[in-house]
N, C-alpha and C positions, 0 to 999 in steps of 0.2 A: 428198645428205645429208652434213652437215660431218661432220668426224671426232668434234668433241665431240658431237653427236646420235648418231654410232656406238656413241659409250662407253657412252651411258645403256642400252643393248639389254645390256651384257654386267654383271651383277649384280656390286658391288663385295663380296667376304666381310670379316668384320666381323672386328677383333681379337679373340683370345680368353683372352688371357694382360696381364700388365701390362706384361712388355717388348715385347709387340706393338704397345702402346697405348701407351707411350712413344715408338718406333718411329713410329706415324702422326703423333706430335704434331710428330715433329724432322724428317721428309720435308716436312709442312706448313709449318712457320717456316720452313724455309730459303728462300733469297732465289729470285725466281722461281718460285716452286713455287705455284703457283695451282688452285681444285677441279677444270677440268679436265685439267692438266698431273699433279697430282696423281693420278688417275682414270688417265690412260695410262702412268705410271710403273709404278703396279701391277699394269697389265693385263700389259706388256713383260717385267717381272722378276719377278712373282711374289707378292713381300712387300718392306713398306716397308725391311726390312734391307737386300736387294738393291739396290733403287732407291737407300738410300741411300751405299751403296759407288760406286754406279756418276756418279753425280750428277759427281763431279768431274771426270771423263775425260769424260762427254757436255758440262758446260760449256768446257770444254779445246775439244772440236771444234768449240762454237757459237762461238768466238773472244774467251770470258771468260777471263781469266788470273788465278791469285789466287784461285778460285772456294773457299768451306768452304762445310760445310754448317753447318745446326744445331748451336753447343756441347750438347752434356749438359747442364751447369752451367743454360741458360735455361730447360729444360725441366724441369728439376727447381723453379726455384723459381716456375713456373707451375703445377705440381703444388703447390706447398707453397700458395701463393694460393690455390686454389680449395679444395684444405682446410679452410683458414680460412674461405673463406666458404661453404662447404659446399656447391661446386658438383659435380654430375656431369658427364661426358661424356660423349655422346651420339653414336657412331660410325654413318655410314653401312655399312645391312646389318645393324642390330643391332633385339633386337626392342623398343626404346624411343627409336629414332628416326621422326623422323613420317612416315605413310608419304605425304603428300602429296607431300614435296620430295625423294623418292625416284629418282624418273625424271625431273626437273629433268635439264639436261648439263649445268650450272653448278653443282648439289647440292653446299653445305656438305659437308667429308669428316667435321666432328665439330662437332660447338653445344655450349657450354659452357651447363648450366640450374640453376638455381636455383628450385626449389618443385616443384609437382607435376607429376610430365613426365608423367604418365597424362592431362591434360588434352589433348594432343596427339593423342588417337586420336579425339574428339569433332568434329563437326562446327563448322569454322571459317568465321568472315564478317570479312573487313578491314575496317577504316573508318579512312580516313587524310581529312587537311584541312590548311587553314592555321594556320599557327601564332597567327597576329593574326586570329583570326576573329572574328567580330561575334554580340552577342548573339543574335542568333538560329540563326547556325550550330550554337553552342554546344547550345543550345536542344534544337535538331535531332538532335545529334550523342548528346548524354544517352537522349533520346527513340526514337530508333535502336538504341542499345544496350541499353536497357532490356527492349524489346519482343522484340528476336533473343533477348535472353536467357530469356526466358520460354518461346521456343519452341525450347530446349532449344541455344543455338547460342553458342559459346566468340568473343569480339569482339578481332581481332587486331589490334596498332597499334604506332607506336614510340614512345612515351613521351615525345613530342614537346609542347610548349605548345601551346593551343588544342586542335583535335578532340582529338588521340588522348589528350589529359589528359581532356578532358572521358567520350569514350568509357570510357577504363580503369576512371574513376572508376565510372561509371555500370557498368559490369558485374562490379565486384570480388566480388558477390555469386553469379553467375550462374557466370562463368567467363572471365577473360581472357588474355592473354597479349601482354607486351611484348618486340620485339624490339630489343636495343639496336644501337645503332650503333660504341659502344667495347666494352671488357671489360664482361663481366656484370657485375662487383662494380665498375662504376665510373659512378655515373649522374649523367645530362645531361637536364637541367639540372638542378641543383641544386634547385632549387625542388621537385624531386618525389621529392625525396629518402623523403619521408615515403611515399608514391604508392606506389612502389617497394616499398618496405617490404611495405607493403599485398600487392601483388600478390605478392610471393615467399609470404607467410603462406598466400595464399586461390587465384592462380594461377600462372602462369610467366615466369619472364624467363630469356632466350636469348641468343643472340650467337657468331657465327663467328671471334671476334675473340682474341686471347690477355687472360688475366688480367691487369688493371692498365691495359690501353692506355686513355688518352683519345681519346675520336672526333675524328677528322678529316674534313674534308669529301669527300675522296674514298671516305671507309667508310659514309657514306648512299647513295648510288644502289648500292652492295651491298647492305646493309642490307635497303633496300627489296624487292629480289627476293624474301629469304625472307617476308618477309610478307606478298608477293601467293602466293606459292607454298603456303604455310601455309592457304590458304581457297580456299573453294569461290567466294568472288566477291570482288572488291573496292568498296566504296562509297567514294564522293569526295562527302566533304559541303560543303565550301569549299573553293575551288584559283584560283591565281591562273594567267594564261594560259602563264608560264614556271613552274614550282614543280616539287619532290620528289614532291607527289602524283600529279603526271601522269604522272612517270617509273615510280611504282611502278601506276598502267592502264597504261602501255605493259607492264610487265613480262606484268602480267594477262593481256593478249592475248596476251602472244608462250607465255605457259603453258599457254592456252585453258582459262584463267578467265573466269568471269563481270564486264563491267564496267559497275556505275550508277553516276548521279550524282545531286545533288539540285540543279534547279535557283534560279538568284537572278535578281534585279533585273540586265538591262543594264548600268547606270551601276556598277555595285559590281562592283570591280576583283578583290575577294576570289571573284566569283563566274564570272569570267570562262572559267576552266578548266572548270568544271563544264558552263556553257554551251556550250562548244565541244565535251565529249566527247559531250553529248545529240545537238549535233546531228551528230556523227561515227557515232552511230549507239546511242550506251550506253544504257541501261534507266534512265530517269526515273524518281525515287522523291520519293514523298510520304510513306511511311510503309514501317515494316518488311514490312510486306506485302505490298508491291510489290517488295521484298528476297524476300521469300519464293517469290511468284510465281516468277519469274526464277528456280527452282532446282524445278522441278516434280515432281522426284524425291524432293524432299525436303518437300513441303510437309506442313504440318498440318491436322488439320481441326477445329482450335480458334484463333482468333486472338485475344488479349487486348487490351484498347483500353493506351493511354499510363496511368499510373500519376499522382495528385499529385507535385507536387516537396517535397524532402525540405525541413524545414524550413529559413531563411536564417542564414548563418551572422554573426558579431559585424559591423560597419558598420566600414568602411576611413576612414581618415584625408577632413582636406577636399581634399589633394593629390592623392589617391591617385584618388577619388571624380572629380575633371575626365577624369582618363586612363581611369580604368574609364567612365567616359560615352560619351569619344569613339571608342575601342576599338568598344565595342559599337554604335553609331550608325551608319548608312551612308546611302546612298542611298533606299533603300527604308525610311519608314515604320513606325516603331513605336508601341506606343502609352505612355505616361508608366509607367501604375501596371506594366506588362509589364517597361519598363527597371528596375523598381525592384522588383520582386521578382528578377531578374537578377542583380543589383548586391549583392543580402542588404544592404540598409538600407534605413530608413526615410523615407517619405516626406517628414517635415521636414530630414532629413539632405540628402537627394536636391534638395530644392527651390531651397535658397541655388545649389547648384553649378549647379543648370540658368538658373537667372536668371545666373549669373557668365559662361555659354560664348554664353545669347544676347545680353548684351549684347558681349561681345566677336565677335559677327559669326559663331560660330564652329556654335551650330548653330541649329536654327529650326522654329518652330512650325507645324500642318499643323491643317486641321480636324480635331473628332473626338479633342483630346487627343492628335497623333500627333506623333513626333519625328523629324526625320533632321539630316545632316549639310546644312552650307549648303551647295549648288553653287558 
């Protein structure tokens, strides 16, 4: 057993005063100091005061020269941010931290949240995918989240384009939670600005990260952890064979979380992860309910079929309309009037663009009304 496995056995106590909690936030900023590094400083000294007196003479020993810790000065105005945006902080040990990512050895020491953190005690289900996923992933992804949500299950994601936009949306009613990648109060992408909004009003958004930071790519394969850690399973509804989602199933397993996927078409690149983790050994899903299954402790004994979809929203430009086409198009087979409820326009809107990509080669007619990408 590593040492960071040691740690999670010895219960971290939770600050209880506001310079305690200043205190964790400036042992955590300072350089080096990471959740399980963090975790053994407070087990060796005591409290983060200690640790933090002692930090300079232990970096002195590791052969760092020059070593400060945390100014005051940054902690202060990451307290003054999250004010503004009316974020809490949410310490490990406290009793409004989740208690899923509790015995994690890599456990977050504090998540900055924003909206209702009692959401967090509710049973959770991941659904991560690709970002350029294809109408029907999309489909799927909506259809997934809708259904867990009826049977009473909070849909964890990172606010990412495609699935997890698609999922959030679909459960803003129900219950969901986004895990960012940057600061809470700082969202990626842009585009979902409004998403965001949504989700702080109805559920949660979280993040390990300091107030104001913009995401970096090395703060998504962190990211990811907590929100396999956060659920009872994780679903991969579109993944491509190298992608983020597959990092956050590995996480899954290494948590001893549950991990499905939904399978695709061979030829469709978006669905290549998925197909490799089925046959790695993960729970195939055709429907929440086979989500459900796969968690037998938890199951219901009411399952509710898929819902209409919500009415289509205003019809996208003629430009806009080629890219949402081939977006959504792939390998496998769709059928016309299907992409075009998809797309929220109308069939004569829809039909110029579809005559403009098959004359340019680009995609191609199947019996049966059906459409894919040309080979």
């Amino acid at each position: 057993m590593t040492e960071e496995q040691l740690s999670s056995y010895h219960p971290t106590l939770p600050p209880t005063t506001e310079e305690d909690r200043f205190s964790w936030l400036r042992l955590l900023r300072s350089r080096k100091v990471g959740p399980a590094t963090f975790r053994r400083l407070l087990r060796e000294h005591g409290s983060a005061q200690n640790a933090l007196a002692a930090l300079p003479e232990m970096a002195r020993a590791a052969g760092i020269e020059g070593y400060e810790i945390c100014p005051p000065g940054v902690i202060e105005a990451e307290l003054k941010a999250a004010k503004a945006a009316r974020a809490q902080l949410l310490c490990l040990g406290s009793a409004d931290f989740p208690d899923a990512l509790t015995d994690l050895s890599d456990a977050p020491p504090m998540l900055w949240a924003i909206g209702d953190v009692s959401i967090l005690q509710k049973r959770c289900i991941a659904m991560v995918g690709a970002r350029n996923c294809s109408s029907l992933g999309a489909r799927m992804a909506r259809g997934l989240a809708t259904d867990l949500g009826k049977q009473g299950y909070v849909v964890v994601s990172g606010l990412a384009r495609g699935i997890d936009t698609a999922a959030h949306m679909a459960a803003l009613d129900t219950g969901t939670v986004a895990v960012m990648a940057g600061g809470v109060d700082v969202i990626y992408p842009a585009e979902n600005t409004d998403l965001a909004g949504d989700i702080a009003q109805s559920g949660l958004r979280l993040s390990e990260q300091p107030m104001g930071v913009s995401p970096q790519a090395r703060h998504f394969p962190r990211r990811n952890r907590i929100i396999s850690g956060l659920a009872q399973a994780v679903v991969v509804v579109e993944a491509a064979a190298k992608s983020g989602s597959l990092i956050t199933a590995r996480d899954a397993l290494d948590q001893g979380r549950e991990v499905l996927a939904v399978p695709g078409h061979p030829f469709d690149a978006r669905a290549a992860g998925c197909n490799l983790l089925i046959r790695d050994g993960a729970t195939l899903v055709r429907s929440a309910e086979d989500v459900i299954e796969a968690l037998p402790q938890q199951q219901t004994d009411l399952f509710e079929p898929p819902q209409p979809e919500m009415a289509p929203e205003p019809a996208p430009s003629a430009e806009t309309l080629h890219r949402e086409i081939l977006a959504r198009l792939g390998p496998s087979p769709i059928a016309e009037d299907q992409l075009i409820r998809d797309i929220a326009a109308s069939a004569g809107e829809i039909g110029p663009a579809l005559v403009d990509l098959e004359l340019d080669g680009r995609i191609q007619r199947q019996p049966g009304g059906l459409l894919s990408l040309t080979a």
